[in-house]
Steps between C-alpha positions, in 0.01 A plus 500: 500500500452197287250328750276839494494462119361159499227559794389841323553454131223713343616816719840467355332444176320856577772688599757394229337338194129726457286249667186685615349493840213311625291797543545630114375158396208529771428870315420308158226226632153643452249479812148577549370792721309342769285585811493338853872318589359135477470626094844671510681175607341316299583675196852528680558139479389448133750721396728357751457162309589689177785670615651184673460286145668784381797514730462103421623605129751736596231800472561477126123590437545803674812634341442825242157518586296822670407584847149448510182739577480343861763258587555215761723781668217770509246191631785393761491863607134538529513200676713672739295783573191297598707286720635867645108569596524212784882421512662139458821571335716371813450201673336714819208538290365807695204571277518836530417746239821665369307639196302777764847523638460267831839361600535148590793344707748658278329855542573538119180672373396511102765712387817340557792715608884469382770523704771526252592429160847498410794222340578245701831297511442343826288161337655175368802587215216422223224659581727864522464803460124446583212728503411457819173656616452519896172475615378666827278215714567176560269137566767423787632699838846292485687607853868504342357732167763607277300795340260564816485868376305355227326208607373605783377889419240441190379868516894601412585474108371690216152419393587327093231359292629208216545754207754770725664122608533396121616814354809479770536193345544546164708785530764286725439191321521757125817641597641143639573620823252195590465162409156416687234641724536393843184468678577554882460630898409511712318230289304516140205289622281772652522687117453255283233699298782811474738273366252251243424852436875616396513237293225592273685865453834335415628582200886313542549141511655501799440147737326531798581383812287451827726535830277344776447330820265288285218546735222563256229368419367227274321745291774728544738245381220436161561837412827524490546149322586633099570802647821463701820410342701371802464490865721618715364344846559463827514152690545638827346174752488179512214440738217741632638586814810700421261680238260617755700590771778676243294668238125484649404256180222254586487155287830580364579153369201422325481845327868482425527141350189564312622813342856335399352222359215693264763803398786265432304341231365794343839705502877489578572526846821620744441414862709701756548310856610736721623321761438605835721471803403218761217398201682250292390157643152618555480708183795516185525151509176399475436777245762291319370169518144643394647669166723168400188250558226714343690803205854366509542601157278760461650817650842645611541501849729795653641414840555859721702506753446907557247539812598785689271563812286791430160635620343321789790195513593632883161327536650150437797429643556146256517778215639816671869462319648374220479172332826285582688376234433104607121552491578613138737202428228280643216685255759472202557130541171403548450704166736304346340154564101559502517438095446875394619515127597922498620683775778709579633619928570846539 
């Protein structure tokens, strides 16, 4: 895949030629304790400013030297826990407080729960075999769900805290039967504290990837900047509409752009369009012409072309079959012209 090599250099560079991953580096910047969360951010974005000179310098400053006492990892994971207390990391922004164990809209309480762990050979040719982690909960209630059983039931799963998630890790990743962890659902938002938190118990240097519907938050999306390797996200509408009546997501196009545009310049990015039967004028396509005007060279864009109607499609007839092979054609051409530099049509 030479046009996933040039959109994601530095995970190549990880997985064949020692690189280390963001979140090592993030393990060696020193950070001061702090009380109240105005404090914590602010520290968080002085260190921020060091570690993106750093990155600036191709993290050459950072190389050989110790993980300090309390790290901009610890302080990102503090500053998850606080947020926890009255929640924000989606896009929703209940409010509610996850750390006494309230559940918000994704009924995922403080602990998070795991659905399964296991290798998975079912992502793009590079990214496999991946440690994919499947996370119980979900920020969206999509009607055609692929993994419903886990989306949709939260209270399923295994409850996992960060350090049981990082020594699966490092066993898979020590033995090479890995080649990242695969951060996924369901849908990683709702445990963003488990998984800063894995981080910090990693031993490996195995990438990290965050598998999303990119519904988070700005704050969410702060924390994970330095932290995250690669994204491998969703683009799933092109206008608000579809997203609310499909997947019960309000303010889907402002949450979405936002998020593209702030996590494709703080890490390599693969975008998966899944496109969606009877949805390609009002949706693929102008998915399309978003990503080649504002990040045409800034990601890898994956075009799907495997909906199946699952869950609650018998609820909409426009998506209650397959897709047809000309609304794929039509998807793959536009592809083709909207000035996206790496892509590849399954």
């Amino acid at each position: 895949m030479p046009g996933a090599e040039k959109a994601l250099p530095r995970y190549f560079s990880i997985i064949r030629s020692g690189e280390q991953p963001l979140f090592k580096l993030l393990r060696r910047i020193a950070c001061g304790k702090r009380s109240g969360i105005g404090k914590m951010w602010e520290e968080h974005e002085r260190a921020m400013g060091l570690f993106r000179k750093e990155r600036k310098k191709g993290f050459r400053g950072l190389r050989g030297k110790p993980d300090a006492a309390y790290s901009l990892l610890d302080l990102k994971y503090a500053i998850s826990l606080e947020l926890l207390k009255s929640c924000v990391f989606c896009e929703r922004r209940c409010g509610v407080n996850r750390a006494e164990g309230k559940r918000g809209w994704c009924r995922v309480g403080a602990v998070s729960r795991v659905s399964t762990m296991f290798e998975h050979h079912g992502e793009e040719s590079f990214l496999v075999p991946s440690g994919t982690i499947f996370f119980a909960g979900c920020t969206w209630s999509c009607a055609y769900c692929q993994n419903w059983d886990i989306s949709q039931f939260p209270e399923n799963g295994t409850p996992m805290e960060g350090r049981g998630i990082a020594e699966w890790i490092d066993r898979k990743a020590g033995s090479g039967r890995i080649i990242n962890a695969n951060f996924v659902g369901g849908e990683p938002t709702p445990n963003l504290h488990t998984i800063l938190d894995t981080m910090r118990h990693c031993k490996t240097d195995t990438p990290m990837i965050w598998n999303s519907n990119m519904y988070m938050s700005e704050e969410a999306a702060r924390l994970l900047e330095g932290a995250v390797d690669a994204y491998l996200a969703d683009f799933r509408y092109g206008n608000n509409g579809c997203a609310m009546r499909l997947s019960s997501a309000p303010k889907y196009m402002e949450t979405a752009t936002r998020n593209f545009l702030l996590t494709s310049a703080a890490a390599e990015m693969i975008v998966c369009i899944l496109v969606l039967p009877s949805h390609v004028e009002d949706d693929a396509i102008p998915i399309l012409k978003w990503i080649g005007k504002n990040i045409p060279d800034k990601c890898y864009v994956n075009l799907m072309r495997q909906y199946q109607p699952r869950y609650r499609a018998r609820e909409f007839p426009e998506i209650n079959r397959a897709l047809h092979g000309d609304e794929f054609a039509e998807a793959a051409a536009a592809l083709k012209k909207c000035g996206i530099k790496y892509f590849e049509v399954q």
